[in-house]
C-alpha positions in Angstrom: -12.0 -6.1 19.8 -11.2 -2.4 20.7 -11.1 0.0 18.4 -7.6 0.7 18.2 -7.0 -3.4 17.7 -9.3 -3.0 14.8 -7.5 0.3 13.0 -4.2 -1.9 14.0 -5.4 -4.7 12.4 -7.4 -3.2 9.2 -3.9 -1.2 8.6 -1.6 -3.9 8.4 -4.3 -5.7 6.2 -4.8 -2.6 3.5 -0.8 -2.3 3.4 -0.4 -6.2 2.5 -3.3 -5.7 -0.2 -1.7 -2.6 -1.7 1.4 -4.3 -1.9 0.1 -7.4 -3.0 -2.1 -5.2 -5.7 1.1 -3.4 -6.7 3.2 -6.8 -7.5 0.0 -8.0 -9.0 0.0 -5.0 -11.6 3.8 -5.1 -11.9 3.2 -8.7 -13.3 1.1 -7.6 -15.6 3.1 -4.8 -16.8 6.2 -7.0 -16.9 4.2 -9.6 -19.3 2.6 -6.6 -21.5 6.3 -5.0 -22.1 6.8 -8.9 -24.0 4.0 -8.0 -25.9 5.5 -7.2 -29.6 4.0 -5.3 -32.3 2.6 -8.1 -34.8 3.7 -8.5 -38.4 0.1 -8.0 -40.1 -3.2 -6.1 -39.6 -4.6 -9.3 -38.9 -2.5 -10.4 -35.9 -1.8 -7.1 -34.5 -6.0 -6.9 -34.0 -6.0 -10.5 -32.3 -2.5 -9.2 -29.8 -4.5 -6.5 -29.2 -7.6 -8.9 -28.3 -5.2 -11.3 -26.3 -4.0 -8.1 -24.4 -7.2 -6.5 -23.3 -8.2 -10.3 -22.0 -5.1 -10.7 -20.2 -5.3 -8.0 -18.6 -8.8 -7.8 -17.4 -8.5 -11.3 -16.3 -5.3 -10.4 -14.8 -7.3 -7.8 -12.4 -10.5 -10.0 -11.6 -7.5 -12.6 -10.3 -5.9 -9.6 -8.7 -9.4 -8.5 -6.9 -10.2 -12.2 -6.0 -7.8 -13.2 -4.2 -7.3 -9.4 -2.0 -11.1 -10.1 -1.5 -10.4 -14.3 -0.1 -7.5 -12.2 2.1 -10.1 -10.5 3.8 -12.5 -13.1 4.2 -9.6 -15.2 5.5 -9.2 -12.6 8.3 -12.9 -13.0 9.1 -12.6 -16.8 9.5 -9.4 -16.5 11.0 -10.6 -14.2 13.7 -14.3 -16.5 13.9 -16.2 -13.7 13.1 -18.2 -15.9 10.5 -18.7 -19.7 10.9 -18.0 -20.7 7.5 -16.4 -19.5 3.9 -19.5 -19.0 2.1 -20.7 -16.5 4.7 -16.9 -14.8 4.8 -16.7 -14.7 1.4 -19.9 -13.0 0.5 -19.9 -10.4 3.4 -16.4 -9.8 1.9 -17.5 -9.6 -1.6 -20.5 -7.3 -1.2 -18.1 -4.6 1.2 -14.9 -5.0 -0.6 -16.9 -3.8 -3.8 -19.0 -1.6 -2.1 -22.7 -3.0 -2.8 -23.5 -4.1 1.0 -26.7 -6.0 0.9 -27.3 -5.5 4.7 -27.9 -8.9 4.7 -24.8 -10.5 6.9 -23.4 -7.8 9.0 -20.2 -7.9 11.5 -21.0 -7.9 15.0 -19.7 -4.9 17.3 -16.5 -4.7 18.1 -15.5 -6.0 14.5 -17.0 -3.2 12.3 -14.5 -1.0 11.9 -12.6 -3.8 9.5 -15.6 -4.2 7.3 -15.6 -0.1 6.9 -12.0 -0.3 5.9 -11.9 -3.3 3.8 -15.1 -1.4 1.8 -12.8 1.8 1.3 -9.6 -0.6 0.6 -12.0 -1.8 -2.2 -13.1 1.1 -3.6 -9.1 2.5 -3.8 -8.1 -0.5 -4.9 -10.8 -1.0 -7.8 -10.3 2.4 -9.1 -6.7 1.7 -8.9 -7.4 -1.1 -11.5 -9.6 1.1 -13.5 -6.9 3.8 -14.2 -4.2 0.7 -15.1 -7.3 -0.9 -17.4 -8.0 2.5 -18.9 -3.9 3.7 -19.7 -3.2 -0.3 -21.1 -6.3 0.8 -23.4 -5.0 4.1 -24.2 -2.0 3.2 -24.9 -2.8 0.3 -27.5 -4.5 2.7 -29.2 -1.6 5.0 -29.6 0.4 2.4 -30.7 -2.4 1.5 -33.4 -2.3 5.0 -34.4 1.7 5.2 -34.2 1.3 2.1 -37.3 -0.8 3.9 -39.2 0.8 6.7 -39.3 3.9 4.7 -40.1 1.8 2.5 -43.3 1.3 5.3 -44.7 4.5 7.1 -44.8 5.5 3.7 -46.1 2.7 3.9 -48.7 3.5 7.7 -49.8 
């Protein structure tokens, strides 16, 4: 594959997973905005719980399946005989670790650069979304203390 085929090819793949990682985090948003404040200490900690679970299960669904879309472009273009071997080479670029182990042969490595960038982005993507959902719970925690106790006083 030339060069240009593979910056082609890499390019239309990172703009399907950015789009399919921006749905993916709009569905979560769109299911946290049903998310109510809870009548009780009690059940407002176990929301809270429920939230943070949802959502980081929410991502690792979100970075499985961008990860299977890449290893589906490696089966689909025979670059790796089976799933197993697609799937790991996938996994260990697309989160940056790279064993070394199972490497793309020439003409092909330009995709596994890119996926391993697309990764990267995309992960710390999910870190900033993890980190404001955080934030923000605890803002609201603070917003019903601060109203129990003008209730109290």
């Amino acid at each position: 594959m030339t060069l240009s085929t593979q910056l082609a090819l890499a390019s239309l793949i990172v703009a399907a997973m950015v789009l399919f990682h921006l749905l993916g985090l709009a569905a979560l948003l769109a299911l946290l905005r049903r998310h109510r404040r809870a009548t009780s200490p009690a059940r407002d900690m176990a929301m809270s719980v429920l939230v943070v679970m949802t959502v980081a299960f929410g991502l690792f669904a979100l970075h499985t399946c961008e990860i299977w879309g890449w290893a589906a472009v490696y089966r689909g273009l025979a670059i790796f005989a089976g799933w197993e071997e697609a799937l790991y080479f996938s996994t260990t670029t697309y989160v940056t670790i790279g064993y070394g182990d199972v490497v793309l042969p020439h003409g092909t490595r330009i995709l596994g650069a890119i996926e391993g960038a697309n990764g990267i982005i995309l992960l710390g993507w999910s870190t900033a979304f993890f980190f404001n959902i955080v934030d923000r719970m605890k803002l609201l925690e603070r917003q019903l203390e601060d109203e129990a106790e003008r209730y109290r006083a």
